[in-house]
C-alpha positions as CSV (number, residue, x, y, z in Angstrom):
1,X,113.8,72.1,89.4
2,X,110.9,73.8,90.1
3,X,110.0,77.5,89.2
4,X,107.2,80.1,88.7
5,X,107.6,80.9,85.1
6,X,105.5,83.3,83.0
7,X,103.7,82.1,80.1
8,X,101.4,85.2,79.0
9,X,101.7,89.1,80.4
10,X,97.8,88.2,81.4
11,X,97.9,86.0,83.6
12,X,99.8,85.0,87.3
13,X,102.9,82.7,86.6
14,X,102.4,79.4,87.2
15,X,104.4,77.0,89.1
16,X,106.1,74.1,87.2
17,X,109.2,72.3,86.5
18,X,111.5,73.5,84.2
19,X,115.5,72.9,83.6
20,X,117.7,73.8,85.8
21,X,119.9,77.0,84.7
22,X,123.7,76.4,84.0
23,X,126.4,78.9,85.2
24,X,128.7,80.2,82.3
25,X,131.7,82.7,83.2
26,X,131.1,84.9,85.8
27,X,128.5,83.5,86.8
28,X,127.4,81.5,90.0
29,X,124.7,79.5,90.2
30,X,123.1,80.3,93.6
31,X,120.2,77.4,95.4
32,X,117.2,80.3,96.4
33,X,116.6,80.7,99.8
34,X,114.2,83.7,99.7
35,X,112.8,86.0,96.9
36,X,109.9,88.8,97.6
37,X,107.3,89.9,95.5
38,X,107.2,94.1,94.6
39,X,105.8,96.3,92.6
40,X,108.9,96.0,90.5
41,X,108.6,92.1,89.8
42,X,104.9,92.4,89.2
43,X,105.4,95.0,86.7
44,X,108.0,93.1,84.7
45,X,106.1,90.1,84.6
46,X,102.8,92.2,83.0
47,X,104.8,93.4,80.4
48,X,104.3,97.1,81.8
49,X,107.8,97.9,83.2
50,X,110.2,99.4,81.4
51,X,112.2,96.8,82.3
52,X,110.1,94.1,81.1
53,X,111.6,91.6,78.5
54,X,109.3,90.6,75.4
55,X,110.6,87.4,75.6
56,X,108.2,84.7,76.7
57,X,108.1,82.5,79.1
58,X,110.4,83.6,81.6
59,X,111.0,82.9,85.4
60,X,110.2,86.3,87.5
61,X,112.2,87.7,90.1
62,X,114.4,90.5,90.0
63,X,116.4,89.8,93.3
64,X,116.8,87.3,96.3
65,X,118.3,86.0,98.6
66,X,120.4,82.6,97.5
67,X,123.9,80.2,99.1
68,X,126.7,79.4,96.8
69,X,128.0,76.1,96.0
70,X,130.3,76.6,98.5
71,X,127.9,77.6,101.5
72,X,127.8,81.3,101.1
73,X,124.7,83.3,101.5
74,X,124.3,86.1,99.4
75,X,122.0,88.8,98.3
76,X,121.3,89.3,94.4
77,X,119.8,91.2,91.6
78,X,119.4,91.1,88.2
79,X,119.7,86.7,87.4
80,X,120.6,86.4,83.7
81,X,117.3,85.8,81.4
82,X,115.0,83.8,81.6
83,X,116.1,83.0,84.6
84,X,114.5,84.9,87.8
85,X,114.9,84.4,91.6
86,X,111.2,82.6,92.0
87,X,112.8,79.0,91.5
88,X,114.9,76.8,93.6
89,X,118.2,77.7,91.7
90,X,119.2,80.4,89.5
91,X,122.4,82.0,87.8
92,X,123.5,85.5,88.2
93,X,126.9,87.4,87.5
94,X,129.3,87.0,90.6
95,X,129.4,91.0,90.8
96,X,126.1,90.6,91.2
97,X,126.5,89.5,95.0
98,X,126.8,90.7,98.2
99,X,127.3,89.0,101.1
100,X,125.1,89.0,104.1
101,X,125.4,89.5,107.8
102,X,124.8,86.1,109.9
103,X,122.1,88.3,111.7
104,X,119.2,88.8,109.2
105,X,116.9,86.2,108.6
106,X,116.7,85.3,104.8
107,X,113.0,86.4,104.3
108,X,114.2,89.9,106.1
109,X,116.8,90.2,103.5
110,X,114.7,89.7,100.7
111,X,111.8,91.8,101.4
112,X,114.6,94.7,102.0
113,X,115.9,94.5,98.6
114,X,113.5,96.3,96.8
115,X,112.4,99.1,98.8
116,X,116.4,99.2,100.0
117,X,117.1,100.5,96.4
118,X,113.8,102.8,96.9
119,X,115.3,104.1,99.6
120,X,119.2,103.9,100.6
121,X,119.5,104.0,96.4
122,X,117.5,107.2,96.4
123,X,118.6,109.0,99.0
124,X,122.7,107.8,98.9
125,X,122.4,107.6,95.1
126,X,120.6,110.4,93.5
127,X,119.7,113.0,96.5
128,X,123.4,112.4,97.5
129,X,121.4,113.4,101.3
130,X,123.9,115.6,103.8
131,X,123.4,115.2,107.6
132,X,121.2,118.1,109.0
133,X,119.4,118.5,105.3
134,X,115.9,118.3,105.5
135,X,113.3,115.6,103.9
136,X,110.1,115.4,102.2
137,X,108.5,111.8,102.0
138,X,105.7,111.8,99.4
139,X,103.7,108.6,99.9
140,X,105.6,107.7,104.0
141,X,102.7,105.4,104.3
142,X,103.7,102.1,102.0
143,X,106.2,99.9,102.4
144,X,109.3,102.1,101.1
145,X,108.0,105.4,102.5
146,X,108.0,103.8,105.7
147,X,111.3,102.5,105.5
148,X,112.7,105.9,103.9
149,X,111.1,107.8,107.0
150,X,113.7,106.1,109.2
151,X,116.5,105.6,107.0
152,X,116.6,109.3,106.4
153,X,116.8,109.9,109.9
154,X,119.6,107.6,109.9
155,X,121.7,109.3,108.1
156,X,121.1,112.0,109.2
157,X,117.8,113.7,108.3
158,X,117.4,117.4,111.1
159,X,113.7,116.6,109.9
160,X,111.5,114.6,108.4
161,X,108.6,115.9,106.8
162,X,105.6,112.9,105.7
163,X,102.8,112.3,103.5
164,X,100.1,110.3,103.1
165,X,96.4,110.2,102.6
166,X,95.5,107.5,105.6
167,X,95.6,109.8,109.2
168,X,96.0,105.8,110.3
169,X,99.2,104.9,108.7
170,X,100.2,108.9,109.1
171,X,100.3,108.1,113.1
172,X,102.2,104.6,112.8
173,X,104.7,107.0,110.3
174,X,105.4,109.9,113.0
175,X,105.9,107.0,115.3
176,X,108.8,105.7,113.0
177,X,110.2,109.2,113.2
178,X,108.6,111.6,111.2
179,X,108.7,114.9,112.8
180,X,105.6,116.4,110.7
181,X,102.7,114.7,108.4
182,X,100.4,116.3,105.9
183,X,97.5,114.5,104.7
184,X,96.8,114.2,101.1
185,X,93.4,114.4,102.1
186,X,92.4,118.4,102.2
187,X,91.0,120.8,99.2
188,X,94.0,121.5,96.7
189,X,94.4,125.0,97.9
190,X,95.2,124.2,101.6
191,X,97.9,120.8,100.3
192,X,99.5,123.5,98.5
193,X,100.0,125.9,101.2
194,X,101.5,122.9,103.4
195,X,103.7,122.0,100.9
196,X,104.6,125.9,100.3
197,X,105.4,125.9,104.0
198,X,106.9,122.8,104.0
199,X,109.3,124.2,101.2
200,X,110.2,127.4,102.1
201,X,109.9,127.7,106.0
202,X,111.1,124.2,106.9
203,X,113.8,124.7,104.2
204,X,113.0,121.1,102.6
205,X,116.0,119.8,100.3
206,X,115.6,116.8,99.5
207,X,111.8,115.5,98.3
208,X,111.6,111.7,97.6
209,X,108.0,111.0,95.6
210,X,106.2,107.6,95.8
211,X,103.3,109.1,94.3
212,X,103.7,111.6,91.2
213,X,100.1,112.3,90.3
214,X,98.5,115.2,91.6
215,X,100.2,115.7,94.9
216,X,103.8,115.9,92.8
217,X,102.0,118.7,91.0
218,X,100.9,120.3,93.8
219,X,104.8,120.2,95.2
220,X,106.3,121.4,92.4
221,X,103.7,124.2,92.3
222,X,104.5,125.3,95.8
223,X,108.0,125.3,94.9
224,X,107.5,127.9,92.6
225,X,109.2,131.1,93.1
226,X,108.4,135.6,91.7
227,X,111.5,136.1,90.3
228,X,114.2,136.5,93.7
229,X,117.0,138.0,92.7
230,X,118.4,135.7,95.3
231,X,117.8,132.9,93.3
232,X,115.0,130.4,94.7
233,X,116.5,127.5,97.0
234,X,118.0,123.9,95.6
235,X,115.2,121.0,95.8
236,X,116.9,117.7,94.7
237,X,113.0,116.4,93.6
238,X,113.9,112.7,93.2
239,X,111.1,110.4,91.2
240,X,110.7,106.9,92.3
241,X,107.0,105.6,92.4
242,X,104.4,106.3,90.4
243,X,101.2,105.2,92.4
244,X,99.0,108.1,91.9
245,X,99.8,107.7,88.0
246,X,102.5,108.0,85.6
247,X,101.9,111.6,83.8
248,X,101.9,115.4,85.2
249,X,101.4,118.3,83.8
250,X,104.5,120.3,84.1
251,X,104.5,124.0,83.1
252,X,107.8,125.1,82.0
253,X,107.7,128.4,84.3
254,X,107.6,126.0,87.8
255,X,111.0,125.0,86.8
256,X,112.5,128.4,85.3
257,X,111.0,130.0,88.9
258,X,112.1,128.0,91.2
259,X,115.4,125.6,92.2
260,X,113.9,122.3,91.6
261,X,116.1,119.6,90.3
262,X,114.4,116.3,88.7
263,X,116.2,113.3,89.2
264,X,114.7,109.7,89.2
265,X,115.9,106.5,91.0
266,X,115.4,103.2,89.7
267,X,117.0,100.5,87.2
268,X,119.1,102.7,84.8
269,X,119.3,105.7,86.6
270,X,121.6,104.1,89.3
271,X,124.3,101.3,88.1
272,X,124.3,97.8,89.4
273,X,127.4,98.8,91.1
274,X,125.9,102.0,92.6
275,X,123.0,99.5,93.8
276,X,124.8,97.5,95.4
277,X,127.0,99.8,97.3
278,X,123.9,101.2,98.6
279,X,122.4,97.7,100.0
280,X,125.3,96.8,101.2
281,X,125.3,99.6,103.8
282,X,121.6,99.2,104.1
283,X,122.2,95.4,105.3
284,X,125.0,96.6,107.7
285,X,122.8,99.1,109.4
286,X,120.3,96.1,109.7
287,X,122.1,93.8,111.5
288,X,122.4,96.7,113.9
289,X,119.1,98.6,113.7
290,X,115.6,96.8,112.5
291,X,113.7,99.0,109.8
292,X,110.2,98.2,109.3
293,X,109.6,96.0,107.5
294,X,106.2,93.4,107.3
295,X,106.4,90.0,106.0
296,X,103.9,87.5,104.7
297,X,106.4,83.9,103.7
298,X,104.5,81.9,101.7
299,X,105.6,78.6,99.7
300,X,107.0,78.9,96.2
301,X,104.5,76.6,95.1
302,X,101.5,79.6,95.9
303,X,102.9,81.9,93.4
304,X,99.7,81.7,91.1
305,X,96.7,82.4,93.7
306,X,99.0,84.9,95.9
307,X,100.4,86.8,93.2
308,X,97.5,89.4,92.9
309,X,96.4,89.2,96.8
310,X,95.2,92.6,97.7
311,X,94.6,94.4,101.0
312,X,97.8,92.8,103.0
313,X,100.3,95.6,103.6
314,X,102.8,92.5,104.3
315,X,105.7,92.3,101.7
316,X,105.1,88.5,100.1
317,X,108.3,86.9,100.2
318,X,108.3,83.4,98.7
319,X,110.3,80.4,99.8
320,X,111.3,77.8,97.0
């Protein structure tokens, strides 16, 4: 068969033939019909995900979209190394699986995956979100923060509160639903008052972070409280992305002072089985209501020279 496989953390896989993967107990060998490339596949193939095997060569691909030998078309995570879901067939453990509604194109499906768990994960998962709590996007401008803007409204969301450093993408974000934006773009003082306001007079609960960086600093600053005998209100603060880097400086006081909670979302923090549970309502609200979602399908057989495109908000979902 043929496959992107990766040969050195350097370079973009290449796209060669290589055996074709054998199922063992309960397992299902699944023909791919659709696999898209994220952040998350990128970074295991570099080596620099903390999911990334050290095992070389390896097929990438965390998730996809595949049929069974008996005609059933499925979404899946997690294929059993070195297999990965950028190849015409792969193996993964039957409880790995979901089926999929008739309605949702295969490249749809696949570029949902991964932001899905972004954002039904984070928000189902971790901020365990109540209808008529309110939300704070960090980074509502890429791909899951878009999505997270209207799926937090879907279930539920009184209002949605956005960030972002583009006033562009800020106005395509309120048009998906956000009731309020706050550019990243302004002198630290005045982002902190927003985010003070945001915090304390809109009565945020629930703060999903693309970003970390600075502007996670500058939230957890303004959540900060003097000492309230009343106790400072709960923020479920839940980690996801780490765009604007991966450290913070965290004084011990901002947590003592205030009601923050840190969670995180990703591989680890939520079980496959918590994953799943989450996509699976994420794909029934899609055969019923589109999220945004834009898509770039490209042959399988591309994977070297579009692996590292740049400037192309579309999601690259590749076709074996």
């Amino acid at each position: 068969m043929r496959a992107a496989l990766v040969e050195d953390f350097s370079r973009p896989p290449r796209y060669h033939e290589t055996p074709r993967p054998e199922p063992g107990e309960g397992e299902v060998m699944l023909a791919v019909r659709a696999a898209a490339l994220s952040n998350l596949v990128r970074g295991q193939a570099n080596g620099s995900h903390y999911s990334s095997t050290t095992k070389l060569p390896f097929t990438p691909g965390h998730d996809g979209v595949g049929l069974t030998p008996d005609g059933v078309r499925v979404y899946f995570i997690s294929p059993r190394p070195p297999f990965g879901s950028m190849a015409e067939y792969t193996v993964v453990s039957q409880a790995m699986t979901i089926p999929l509604p008739a309605n949702i194109e295969d490249e749809v499906a696949a570029a949902l995956g991964n932001p899905g768990l972004a954002t039904w994960g984070s928000l189902l998962g971790r901020a365990k979100l109540q209808p008529g709590e309110v939300v704070l996007v960090n980074g509502a401008t890429g791909i899951a923060g878009k999505q997270a803007v209207q799926v937090a409204k879907y279930l539920g969301a009184a209002k949605v509160i956005a960030t972002g450093r583009d006033q562009k993408a800020l106005a395509e974000v309120a048009a998906l639903g956000a009731d309020e934006t706050i550019s990243l773009n302004q002198p630290a003082e005045n982002l902190e008052r927003s985010f003070r306001s945001a915090l304390h007079e809109s009565g945020v609960q629930v703060v999903l972070d693309y970003l970390w960086g600075s502007s996670a600093e500058a939230i957890l600053r303004a959540a900060a409280g003097h000492a309230s005998l009343e106790g400072e209100p709960r923020i479920r603060f839940v980690q996801i992305g780490a765009i604007s880097g991966n450290t913070i400086t965290l004084p011990a006081q901002l947590l003592r002072s205030s009601g923050v909670e840190l969670l995180g979302s990703g591989l680890g923090s939520l079980s496959a089985a918590a994953i799943l549970q989450a996509l699976t309502t994420m794909y029934a609200a899609e055969s019923r209501v589109r999220f945004a979602i834009d898509i770039n399908p490209l042959p399988l057989a591309k994977v070297e020279e579009a692996w590292n495109r740049t400037g192309d908000e579309r999601r690259i979902v590749f076709i074996p």
